[in-house]
N, CA, C and O atoms as a Tripos MOL2 file, in Angstrom:
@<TRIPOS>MOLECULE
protein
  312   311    78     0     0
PROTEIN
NO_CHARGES

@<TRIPOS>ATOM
      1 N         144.1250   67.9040   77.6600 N.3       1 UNK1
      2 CA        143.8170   68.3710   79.0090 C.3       1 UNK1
      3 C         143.1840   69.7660   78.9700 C.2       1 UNK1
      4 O         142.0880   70.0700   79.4420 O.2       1 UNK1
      5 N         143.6670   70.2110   78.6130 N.am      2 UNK2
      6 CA        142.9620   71.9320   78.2880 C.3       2 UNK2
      7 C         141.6760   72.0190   77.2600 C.2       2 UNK2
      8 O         140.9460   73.0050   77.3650 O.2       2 UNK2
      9 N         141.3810   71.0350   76.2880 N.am      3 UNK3
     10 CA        140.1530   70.6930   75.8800 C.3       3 UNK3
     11 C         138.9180   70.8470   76.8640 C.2       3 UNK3
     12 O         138.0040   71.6700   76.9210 O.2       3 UNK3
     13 N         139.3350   69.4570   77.8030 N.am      4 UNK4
     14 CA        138.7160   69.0720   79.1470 C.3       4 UNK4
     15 C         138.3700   70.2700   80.2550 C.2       4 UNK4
     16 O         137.3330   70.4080   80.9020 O.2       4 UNK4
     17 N         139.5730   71.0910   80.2630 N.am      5 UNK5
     18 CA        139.1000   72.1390   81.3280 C.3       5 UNK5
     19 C         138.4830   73.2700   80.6680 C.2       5 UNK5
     20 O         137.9640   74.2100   81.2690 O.2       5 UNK5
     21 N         138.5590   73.1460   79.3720 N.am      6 UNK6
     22 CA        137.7100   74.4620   78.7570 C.3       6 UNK6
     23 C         136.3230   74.1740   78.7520 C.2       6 UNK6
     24 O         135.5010   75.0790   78.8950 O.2       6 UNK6
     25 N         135.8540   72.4960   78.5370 N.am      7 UNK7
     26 CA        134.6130   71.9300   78.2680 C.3       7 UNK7
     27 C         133.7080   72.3930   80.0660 C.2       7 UNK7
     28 O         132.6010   72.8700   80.3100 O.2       7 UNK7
     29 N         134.7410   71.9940   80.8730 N.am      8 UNK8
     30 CA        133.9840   72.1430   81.8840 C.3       8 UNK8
     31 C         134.1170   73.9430   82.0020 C.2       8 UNK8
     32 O         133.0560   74.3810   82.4450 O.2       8 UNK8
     33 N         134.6510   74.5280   81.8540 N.am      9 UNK9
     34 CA        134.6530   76.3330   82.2670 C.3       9 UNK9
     35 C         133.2930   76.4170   81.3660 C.2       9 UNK9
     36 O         132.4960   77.1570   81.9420 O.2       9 UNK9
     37 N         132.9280   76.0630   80.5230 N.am     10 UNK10
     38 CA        131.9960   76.3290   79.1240 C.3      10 UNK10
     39 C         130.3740   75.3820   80.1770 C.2      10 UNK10
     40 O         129.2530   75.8560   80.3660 O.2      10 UNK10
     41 N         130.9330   73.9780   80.6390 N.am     11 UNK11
     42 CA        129.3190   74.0930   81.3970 C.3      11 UNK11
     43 C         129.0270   74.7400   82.5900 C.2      11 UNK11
     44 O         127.9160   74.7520   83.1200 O.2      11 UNK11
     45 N         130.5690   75.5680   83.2350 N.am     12 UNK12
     46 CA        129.5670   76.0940   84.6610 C.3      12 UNK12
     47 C         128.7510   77.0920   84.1200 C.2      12 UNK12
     48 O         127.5690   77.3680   84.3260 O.2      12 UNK12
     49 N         129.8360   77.7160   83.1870 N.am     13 UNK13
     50 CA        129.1090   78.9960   82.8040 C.3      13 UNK13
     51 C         128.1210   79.1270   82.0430 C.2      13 UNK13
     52 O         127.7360   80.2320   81.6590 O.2      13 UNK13
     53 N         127.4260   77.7340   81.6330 N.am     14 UNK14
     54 CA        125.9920   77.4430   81.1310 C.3      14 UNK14
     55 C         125.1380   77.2850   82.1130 C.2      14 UNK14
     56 O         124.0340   77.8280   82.0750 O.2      14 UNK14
     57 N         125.4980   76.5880   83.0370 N.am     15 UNK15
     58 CA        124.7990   75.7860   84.0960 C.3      15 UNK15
     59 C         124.4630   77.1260   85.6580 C.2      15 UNK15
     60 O         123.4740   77.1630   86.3900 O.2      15 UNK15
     61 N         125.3660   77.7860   85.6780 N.am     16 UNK16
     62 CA        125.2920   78.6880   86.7200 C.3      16 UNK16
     63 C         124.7730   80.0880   86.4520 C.2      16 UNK16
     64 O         123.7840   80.5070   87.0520 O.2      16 UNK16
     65 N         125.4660   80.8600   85.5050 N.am     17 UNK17
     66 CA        125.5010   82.1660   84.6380 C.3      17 UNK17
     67 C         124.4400   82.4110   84.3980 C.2      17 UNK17
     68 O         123.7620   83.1580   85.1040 O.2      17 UNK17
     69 N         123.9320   81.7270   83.1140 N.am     18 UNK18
     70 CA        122.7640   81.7210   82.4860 C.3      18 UNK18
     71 C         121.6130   82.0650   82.7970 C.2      18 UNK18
     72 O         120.8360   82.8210   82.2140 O.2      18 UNK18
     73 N         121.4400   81.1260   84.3410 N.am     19 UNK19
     74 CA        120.0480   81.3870   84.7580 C.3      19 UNK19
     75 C         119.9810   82.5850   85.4060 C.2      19 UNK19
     76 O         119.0760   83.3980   85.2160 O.2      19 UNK19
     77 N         121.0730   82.7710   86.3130 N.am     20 UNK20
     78 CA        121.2150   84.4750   86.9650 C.3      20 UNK20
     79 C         121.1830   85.2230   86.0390 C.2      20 UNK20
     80 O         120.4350   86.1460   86.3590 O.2      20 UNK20
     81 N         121.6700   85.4070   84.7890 N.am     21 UNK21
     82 CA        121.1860   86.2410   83.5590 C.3      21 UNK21
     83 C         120.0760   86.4800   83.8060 C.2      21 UNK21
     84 O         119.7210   87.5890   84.2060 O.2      21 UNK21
     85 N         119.2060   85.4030   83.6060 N.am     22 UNK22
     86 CA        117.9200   85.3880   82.8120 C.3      22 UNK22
     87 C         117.2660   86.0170   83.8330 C.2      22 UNK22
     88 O         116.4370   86.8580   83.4850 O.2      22 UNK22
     89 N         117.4390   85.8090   85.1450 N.am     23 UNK23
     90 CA        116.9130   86.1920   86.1900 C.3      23 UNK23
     91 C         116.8950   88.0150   86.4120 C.2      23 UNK23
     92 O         115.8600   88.6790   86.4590 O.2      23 UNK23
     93 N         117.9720   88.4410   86.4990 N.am     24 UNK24
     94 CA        118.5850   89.6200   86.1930 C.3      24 UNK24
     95 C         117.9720   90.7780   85.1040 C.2      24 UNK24
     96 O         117.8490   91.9840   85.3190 O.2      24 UNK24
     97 N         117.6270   90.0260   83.8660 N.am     25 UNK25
     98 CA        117.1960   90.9360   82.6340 C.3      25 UNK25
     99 C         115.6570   91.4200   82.9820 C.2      25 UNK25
    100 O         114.8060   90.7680   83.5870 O.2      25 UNK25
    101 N         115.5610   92.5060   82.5300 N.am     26 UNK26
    102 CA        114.5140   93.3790   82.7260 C.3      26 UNK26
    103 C         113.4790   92.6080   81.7620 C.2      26 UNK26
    104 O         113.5670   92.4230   80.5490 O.2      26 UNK26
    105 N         112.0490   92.0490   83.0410 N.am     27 UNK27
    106 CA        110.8840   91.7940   81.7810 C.3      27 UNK27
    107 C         110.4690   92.1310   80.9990 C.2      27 UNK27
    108 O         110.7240   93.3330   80.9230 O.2      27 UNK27
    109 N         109.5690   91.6380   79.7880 N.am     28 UNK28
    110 CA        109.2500   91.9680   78.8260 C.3      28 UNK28
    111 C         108.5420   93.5470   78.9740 C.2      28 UNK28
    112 O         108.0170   93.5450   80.0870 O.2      28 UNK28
    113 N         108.4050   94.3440   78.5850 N.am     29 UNK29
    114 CA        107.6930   95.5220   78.7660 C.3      29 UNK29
    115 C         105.6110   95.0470   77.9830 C.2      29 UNK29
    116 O         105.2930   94.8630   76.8080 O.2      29 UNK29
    117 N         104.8120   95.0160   79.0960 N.am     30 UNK30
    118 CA        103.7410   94.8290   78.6450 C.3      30 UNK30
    119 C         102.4900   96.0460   78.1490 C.2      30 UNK30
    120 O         102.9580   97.1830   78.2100 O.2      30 UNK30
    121 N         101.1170   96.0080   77.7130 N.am     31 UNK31
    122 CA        100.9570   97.2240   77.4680 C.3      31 UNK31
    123 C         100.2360   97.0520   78.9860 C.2      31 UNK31
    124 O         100.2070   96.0500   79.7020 O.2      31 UNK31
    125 N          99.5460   98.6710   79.2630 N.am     32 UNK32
    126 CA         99.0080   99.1410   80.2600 C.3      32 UNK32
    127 C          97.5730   98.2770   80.4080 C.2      32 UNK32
    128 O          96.8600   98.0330   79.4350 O.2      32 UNK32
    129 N          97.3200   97.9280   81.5350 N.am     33 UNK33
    130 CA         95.6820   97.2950   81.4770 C.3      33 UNK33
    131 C          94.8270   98.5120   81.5180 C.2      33 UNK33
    132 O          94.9490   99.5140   82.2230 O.2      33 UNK33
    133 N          93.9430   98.2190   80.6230 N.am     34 UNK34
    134 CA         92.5380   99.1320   80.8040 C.3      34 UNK34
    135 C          92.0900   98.9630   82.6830 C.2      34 UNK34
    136 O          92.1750   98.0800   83.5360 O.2      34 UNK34
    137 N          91.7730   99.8870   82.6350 N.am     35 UNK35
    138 CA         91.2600  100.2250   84.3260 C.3      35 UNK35
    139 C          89.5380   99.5550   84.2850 C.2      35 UNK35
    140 O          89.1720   99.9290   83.1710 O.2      35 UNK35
    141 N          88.6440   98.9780   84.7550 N.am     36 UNK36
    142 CA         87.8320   98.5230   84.9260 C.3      36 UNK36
    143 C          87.2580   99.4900   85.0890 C.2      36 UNK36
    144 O          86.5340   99.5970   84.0990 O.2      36 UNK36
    145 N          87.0600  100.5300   85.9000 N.am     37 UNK37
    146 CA         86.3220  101.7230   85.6090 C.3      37 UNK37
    147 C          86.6480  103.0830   85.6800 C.2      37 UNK37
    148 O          87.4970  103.3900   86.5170 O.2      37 UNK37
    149 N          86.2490  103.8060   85.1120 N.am     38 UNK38
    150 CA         86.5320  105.2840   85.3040 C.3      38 UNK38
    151 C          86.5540  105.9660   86.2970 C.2      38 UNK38
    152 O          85.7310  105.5010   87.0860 O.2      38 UNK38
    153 N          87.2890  107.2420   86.8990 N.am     39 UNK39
    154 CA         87.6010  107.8660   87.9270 C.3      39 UNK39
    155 C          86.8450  108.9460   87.2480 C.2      39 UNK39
    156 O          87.0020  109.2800   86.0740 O.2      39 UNK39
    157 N          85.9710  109.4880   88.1360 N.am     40 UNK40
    158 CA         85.4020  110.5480   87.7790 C.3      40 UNK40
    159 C          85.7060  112.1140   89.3590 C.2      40 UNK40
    160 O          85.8820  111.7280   90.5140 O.2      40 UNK40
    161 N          85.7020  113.2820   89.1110 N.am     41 UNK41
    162 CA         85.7990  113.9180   89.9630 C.3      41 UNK41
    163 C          84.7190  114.6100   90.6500 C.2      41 UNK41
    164 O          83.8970  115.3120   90.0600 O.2      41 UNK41
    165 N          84.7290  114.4290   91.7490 N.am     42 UNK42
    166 CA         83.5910  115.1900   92.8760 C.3      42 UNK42
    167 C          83.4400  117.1350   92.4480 C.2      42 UNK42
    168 O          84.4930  117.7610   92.5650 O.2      42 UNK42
    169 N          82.5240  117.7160   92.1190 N.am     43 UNK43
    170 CA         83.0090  118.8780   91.8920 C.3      43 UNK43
    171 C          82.9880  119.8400   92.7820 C.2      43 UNK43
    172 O          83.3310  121.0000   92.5550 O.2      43 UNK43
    173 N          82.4500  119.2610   94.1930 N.am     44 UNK44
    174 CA         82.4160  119.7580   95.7140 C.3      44 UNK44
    175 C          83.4040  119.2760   96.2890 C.2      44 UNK44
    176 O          83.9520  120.3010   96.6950 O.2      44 UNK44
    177 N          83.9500  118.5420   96.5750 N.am     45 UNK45
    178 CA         84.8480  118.1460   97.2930 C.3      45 UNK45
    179 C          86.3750  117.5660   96.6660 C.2      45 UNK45
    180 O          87.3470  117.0740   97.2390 O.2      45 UNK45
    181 N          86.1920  117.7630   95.7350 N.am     46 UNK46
    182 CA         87.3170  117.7100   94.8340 C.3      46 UNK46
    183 C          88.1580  115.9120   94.4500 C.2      46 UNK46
    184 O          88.9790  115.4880   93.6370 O.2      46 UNK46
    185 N          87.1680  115.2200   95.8260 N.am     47 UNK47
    186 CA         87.5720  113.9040   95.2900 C.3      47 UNK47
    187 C          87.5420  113.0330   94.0660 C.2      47 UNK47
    188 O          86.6440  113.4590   93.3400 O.2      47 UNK47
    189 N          88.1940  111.9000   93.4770 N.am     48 UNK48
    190 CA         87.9440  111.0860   92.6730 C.3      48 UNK48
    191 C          87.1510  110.0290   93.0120 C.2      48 UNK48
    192 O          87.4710  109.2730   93.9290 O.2      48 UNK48
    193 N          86.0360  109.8750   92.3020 N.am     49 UNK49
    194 CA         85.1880  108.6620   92.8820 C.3      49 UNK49
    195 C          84.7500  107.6760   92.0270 C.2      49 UNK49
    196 O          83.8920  108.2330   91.3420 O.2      49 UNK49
    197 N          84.8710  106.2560   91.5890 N.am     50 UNK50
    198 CA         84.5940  105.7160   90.7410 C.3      50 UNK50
    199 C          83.5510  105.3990   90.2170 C.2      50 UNK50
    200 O          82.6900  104.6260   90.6390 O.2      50 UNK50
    201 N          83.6050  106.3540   88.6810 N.am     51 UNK51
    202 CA         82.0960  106.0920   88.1070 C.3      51 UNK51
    203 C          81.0550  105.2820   88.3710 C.2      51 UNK51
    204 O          79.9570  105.7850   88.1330 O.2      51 UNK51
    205 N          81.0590  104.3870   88.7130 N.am     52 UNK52
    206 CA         79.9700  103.4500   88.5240 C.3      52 UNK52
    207 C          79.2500  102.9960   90.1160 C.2      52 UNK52
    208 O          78.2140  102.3590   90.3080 O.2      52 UNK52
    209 N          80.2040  103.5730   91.1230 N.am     53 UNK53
    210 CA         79.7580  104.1210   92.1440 C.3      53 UNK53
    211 C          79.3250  105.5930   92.6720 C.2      53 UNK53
    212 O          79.1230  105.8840   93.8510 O.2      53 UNK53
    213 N          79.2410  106.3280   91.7250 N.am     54 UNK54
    214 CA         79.4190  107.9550   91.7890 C.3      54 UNK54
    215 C          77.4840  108.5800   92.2720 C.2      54 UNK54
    216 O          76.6090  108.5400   91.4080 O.2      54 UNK54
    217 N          77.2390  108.9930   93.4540 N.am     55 UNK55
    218 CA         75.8070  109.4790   92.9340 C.3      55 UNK55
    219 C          76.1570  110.4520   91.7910 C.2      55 UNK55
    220 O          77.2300  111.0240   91.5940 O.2      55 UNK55
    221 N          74.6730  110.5290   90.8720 N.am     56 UNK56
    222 CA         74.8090  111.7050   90.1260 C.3      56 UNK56
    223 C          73.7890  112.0410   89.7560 C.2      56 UNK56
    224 O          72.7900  111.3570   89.5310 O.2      56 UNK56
    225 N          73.9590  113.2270   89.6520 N.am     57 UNK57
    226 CA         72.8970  114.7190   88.9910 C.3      57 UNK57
    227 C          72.5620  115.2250   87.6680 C.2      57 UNK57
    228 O          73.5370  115.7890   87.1710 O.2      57 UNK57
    229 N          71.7400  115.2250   87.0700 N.am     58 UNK58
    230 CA         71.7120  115.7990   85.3300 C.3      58 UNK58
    231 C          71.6100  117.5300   85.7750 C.2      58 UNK58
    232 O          71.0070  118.0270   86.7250 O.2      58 UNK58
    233 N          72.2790  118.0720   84.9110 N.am     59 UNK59
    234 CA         72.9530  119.3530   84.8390 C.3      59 UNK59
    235 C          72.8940  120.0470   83.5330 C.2      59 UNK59
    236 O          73.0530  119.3830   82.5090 O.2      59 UNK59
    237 N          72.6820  121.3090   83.4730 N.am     60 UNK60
    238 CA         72.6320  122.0080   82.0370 C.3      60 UNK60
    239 C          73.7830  121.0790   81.5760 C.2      60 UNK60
    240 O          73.6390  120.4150   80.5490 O.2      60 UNK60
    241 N          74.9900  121.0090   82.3490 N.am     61 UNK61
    242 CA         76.2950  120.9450   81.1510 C.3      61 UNK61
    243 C          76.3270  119.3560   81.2670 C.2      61 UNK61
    244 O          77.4320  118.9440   80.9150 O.2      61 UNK61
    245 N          75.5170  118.4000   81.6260 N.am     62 UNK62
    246 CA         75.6340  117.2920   81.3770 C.3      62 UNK62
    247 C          75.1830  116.6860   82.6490 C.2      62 UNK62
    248 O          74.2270  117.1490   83.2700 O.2      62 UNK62
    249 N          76.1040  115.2810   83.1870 N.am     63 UNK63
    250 CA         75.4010  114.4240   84.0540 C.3      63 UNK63
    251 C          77.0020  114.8080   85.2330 C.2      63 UNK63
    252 O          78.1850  114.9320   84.9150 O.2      63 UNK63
    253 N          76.2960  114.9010   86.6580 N.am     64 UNK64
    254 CA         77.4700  115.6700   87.6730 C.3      64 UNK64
    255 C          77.4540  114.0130   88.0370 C.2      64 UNK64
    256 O          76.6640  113.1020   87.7870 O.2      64 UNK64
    257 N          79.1210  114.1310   88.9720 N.am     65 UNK65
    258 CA         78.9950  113.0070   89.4200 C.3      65 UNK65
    259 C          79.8250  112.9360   91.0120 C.2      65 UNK65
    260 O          80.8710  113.5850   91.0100 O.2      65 UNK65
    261 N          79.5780  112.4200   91.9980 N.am     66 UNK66
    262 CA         79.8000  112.8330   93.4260 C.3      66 UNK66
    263 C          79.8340  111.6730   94.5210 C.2      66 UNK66
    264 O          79.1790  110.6310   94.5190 O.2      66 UNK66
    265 N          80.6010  112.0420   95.2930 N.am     67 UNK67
    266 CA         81.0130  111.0980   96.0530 C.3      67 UNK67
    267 C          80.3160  110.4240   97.1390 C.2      67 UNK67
    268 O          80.6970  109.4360   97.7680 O.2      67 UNK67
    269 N          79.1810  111.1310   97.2810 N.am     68 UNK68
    270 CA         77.8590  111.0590   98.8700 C.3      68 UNK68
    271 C          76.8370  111.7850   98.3660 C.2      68 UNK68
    272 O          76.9010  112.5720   97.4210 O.2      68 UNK68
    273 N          76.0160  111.5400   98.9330 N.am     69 UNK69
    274 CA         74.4360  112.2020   98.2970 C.3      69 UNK69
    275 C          74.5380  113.5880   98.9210 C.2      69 UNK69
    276 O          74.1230  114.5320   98.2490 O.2      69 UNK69
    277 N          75.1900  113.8820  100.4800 N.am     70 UNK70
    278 CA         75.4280  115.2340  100.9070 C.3      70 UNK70
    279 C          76.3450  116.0710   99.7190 C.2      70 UNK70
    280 O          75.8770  117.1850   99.4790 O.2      70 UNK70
    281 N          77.5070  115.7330   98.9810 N.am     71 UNK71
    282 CA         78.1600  116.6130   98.1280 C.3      71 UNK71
    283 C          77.5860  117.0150   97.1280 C.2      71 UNK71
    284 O          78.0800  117.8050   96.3240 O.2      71 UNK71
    285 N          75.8670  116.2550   97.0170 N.am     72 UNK72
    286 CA         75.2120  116.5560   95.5650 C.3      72 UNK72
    287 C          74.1620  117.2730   96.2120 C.2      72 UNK72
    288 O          73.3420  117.7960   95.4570 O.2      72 UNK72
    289 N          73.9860  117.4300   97.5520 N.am     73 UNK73
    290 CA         72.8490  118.3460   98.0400 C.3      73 UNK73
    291 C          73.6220  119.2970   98.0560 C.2      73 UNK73
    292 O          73.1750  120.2840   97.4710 O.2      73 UNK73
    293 N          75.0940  119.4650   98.7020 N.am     74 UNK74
    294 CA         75.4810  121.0910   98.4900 C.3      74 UNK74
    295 C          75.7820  121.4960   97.1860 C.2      74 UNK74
    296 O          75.7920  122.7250   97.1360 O.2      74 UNK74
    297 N          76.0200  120.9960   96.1580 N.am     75 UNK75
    298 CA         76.0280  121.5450   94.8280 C.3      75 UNK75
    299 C          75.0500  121.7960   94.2870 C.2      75 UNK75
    300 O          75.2230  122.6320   93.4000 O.2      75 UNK75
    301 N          73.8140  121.3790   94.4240 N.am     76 UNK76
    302 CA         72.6550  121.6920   94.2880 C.3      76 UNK76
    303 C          71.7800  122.8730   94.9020 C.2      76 UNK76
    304 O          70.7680  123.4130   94.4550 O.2      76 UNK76
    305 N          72.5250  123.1040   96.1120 N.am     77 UNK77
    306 CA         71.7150  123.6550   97.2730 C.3      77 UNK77
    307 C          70.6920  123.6870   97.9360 C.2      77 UNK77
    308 O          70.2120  124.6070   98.5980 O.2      77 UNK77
    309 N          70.1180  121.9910   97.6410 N.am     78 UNK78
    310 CA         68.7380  121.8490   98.1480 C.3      78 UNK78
    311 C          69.0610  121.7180  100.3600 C.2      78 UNK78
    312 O          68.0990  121.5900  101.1170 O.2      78 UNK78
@<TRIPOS>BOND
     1     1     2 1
     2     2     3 1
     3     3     4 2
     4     3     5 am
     5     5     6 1
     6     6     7 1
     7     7     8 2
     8     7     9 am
     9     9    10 1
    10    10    11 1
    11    11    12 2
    12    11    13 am
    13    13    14 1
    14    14    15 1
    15    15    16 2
    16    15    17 am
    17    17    18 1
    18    18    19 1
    19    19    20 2
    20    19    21 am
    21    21    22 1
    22    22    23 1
    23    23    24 2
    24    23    25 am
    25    25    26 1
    26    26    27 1
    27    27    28 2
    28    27    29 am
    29    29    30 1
    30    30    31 1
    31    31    32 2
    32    31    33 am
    33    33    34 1
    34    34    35 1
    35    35    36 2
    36    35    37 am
    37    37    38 1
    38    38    39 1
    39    39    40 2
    40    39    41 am
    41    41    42 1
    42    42    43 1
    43    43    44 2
    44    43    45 am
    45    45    46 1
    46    46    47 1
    47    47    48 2
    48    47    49 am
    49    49    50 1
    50    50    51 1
    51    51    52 2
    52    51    53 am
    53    53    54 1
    54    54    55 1
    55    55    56 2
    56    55    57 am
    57    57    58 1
    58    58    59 1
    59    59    60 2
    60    59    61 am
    61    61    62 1
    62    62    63 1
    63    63    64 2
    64    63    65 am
    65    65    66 1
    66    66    67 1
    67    67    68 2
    68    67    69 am
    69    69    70 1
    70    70    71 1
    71    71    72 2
    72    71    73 am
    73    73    74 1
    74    74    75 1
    75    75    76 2
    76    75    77 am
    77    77    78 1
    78    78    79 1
    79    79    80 2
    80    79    81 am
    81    81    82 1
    82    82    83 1
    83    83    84 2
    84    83    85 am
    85    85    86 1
    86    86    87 1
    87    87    88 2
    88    87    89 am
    89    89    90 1
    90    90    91 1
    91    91    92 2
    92    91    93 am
    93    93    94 1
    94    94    95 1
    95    95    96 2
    96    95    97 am
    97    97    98 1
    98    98    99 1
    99    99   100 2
   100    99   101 am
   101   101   102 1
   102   102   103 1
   103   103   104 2
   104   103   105 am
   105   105   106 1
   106   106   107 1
   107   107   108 2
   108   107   109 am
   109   109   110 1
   110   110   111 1
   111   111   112 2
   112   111   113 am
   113   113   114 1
   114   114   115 1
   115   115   116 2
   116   115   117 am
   117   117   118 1
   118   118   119 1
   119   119   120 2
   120   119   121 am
   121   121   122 1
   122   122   123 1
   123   123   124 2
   124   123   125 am
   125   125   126 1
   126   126   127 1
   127   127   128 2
   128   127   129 am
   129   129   130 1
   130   130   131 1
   131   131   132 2
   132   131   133 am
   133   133   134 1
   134   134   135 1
   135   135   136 2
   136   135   137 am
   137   137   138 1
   138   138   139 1
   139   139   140 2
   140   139   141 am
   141   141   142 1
   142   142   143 1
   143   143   144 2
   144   143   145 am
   145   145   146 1
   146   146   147 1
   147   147   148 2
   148   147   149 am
   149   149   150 1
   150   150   151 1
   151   151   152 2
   152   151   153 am
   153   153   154 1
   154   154   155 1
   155   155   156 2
   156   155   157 am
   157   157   158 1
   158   158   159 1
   159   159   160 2
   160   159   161 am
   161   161   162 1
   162   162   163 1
   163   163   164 2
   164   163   165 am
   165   165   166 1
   166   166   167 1
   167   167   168 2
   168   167   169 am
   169   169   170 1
   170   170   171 1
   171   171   172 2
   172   171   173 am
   173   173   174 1
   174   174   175 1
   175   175   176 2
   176   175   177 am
   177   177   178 1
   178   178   179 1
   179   179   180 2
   180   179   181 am
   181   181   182 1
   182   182   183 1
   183   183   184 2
   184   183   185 am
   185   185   186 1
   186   186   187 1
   187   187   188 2
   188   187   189 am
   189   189   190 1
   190   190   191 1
   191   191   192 2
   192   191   193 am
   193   193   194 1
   194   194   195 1
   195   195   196 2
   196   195   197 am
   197   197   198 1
   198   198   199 1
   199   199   200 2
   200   199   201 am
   201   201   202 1
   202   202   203 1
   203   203   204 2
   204   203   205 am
   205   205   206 1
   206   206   207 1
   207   207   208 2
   208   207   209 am
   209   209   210 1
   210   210   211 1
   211   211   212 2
   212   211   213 am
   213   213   214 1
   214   214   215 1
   215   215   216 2
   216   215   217 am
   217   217   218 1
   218   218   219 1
   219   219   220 2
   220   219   221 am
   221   221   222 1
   222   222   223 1
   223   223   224 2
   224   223   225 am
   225   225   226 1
   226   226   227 1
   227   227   228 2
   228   227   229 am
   229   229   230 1
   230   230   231 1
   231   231   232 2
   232   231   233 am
   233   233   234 1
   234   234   235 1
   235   235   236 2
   236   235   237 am
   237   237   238 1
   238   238   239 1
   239   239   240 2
   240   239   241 am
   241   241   242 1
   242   242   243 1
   243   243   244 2
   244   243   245 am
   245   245   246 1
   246   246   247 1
   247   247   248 2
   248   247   249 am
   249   249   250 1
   250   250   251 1
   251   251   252 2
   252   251   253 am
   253   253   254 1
   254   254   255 1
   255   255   256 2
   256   255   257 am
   257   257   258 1
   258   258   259 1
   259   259   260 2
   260   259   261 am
   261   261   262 1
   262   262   263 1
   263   263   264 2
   264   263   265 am
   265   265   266 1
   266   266   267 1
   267   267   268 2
   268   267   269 am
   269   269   270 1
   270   270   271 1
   271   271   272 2
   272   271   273 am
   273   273   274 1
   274   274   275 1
   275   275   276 2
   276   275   277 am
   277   277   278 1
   278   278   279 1
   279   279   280 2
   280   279   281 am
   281   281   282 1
   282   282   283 1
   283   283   284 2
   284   283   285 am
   285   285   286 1
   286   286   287 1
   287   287   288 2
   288   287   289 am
   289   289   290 1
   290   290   291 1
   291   291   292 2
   292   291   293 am
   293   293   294 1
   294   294   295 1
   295   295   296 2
   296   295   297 am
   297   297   298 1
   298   298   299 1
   299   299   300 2
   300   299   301 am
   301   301   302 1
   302   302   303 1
   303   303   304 2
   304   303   305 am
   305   305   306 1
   306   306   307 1
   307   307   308 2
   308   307   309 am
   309   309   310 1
   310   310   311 1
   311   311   312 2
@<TRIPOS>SUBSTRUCTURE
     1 UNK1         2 RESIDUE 1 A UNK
     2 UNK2         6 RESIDUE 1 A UNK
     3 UNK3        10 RESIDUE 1 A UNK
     4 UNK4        14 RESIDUE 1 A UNK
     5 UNK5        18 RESIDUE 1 A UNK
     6 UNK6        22 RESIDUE 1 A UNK
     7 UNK7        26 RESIDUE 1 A UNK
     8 UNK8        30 RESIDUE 1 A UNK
     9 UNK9        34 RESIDUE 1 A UNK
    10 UNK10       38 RESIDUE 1 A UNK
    11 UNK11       42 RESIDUE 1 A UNK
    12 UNK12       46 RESIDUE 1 A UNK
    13 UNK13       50 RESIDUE 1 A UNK
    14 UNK14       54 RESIDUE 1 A UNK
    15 UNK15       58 RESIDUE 1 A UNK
    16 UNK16       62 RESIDUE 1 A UNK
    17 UNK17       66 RESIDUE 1 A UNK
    18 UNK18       70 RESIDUE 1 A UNK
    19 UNK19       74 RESIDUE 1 A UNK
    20 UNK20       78 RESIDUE 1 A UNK
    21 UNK21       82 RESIDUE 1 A UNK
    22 UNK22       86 RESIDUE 1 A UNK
    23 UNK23       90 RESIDUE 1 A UNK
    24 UNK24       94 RESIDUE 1 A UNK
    25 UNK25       98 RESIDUE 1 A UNK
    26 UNK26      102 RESIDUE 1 A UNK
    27 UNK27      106 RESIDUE 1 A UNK
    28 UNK28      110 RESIDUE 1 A UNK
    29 UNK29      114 RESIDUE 1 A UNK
    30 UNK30      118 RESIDUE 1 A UNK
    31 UNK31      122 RESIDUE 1 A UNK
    32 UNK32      126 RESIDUE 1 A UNK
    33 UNK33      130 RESIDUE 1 A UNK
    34 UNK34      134 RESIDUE 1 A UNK
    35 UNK35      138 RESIDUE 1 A UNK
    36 UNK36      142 RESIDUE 1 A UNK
    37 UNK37      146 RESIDUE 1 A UNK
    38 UNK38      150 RESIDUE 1 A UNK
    39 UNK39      154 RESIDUE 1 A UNK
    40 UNK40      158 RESIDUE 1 A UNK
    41 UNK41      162 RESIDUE 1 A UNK
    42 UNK42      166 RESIDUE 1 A UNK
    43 UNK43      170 RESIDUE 1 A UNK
    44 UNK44      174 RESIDUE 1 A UNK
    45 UNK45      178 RESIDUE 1 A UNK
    46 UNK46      182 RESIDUE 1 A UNK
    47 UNK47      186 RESIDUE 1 A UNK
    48 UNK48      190 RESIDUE 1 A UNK
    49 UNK49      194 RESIDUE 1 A UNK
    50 UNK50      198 RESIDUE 1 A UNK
    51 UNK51      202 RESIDUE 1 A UNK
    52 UNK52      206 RESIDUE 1 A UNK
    53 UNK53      210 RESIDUE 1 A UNK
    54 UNK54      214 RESIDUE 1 A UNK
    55 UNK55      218 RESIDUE 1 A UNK
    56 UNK56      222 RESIDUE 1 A UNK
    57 UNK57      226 RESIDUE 1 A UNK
    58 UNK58      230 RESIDUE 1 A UNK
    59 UNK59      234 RESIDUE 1 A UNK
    60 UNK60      238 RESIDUE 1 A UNK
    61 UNK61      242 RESIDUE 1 A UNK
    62 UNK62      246 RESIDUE 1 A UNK
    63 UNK63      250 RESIDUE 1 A UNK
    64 UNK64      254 RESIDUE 1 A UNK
    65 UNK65      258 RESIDUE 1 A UNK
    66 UNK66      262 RESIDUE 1 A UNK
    67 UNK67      266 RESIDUE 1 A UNK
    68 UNK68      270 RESIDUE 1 A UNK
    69 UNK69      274 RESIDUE 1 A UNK
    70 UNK70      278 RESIDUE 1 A UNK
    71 UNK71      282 RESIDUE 1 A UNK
    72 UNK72      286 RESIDUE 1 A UNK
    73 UNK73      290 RESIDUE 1 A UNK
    74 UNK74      294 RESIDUE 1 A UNK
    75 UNK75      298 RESIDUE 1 A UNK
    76 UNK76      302 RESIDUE 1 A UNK
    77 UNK77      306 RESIDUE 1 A UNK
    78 UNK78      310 RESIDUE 1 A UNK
């Protein structure tokens, strides 16, 4: 008799437990996704604007990059 009631204590706690476990445990830890594009910063207005939408300007110190064609006329000062 106590065989019997141990067999069944042994399937709730397979049958019920288990899955709330599984449910419960913290997912796998994955790595970070690459971002599709770069955030680049406005150097007038201080916003972030995404590269590949960014107007931009060639500059002694390289290529500027900006959020509206007005933030690249006032950095420019045309």
């Amino acid at each position: 008799m106590r065989l019997v009631l141990l067999a069944v204590a042994v399937a709730v706690l397979v049958v019920f437990l288990l899955p709330l476990l599984r449910r419960l445990a913290a997912p796998a830890a994955r790595p970070p996704r690459a971002l599709a594009d770069e955030l680049v910063k406005d150097p007038v207005c201080q916003t972030y604007v995404v590269k590949s939408r960014a107007v931009t300007r060639a500059s002694a110190g390289g290529t500027r990059y900006f959020c509206s064609a007005e933030c690249a006329r006032r950095f420019t000062g045309d």
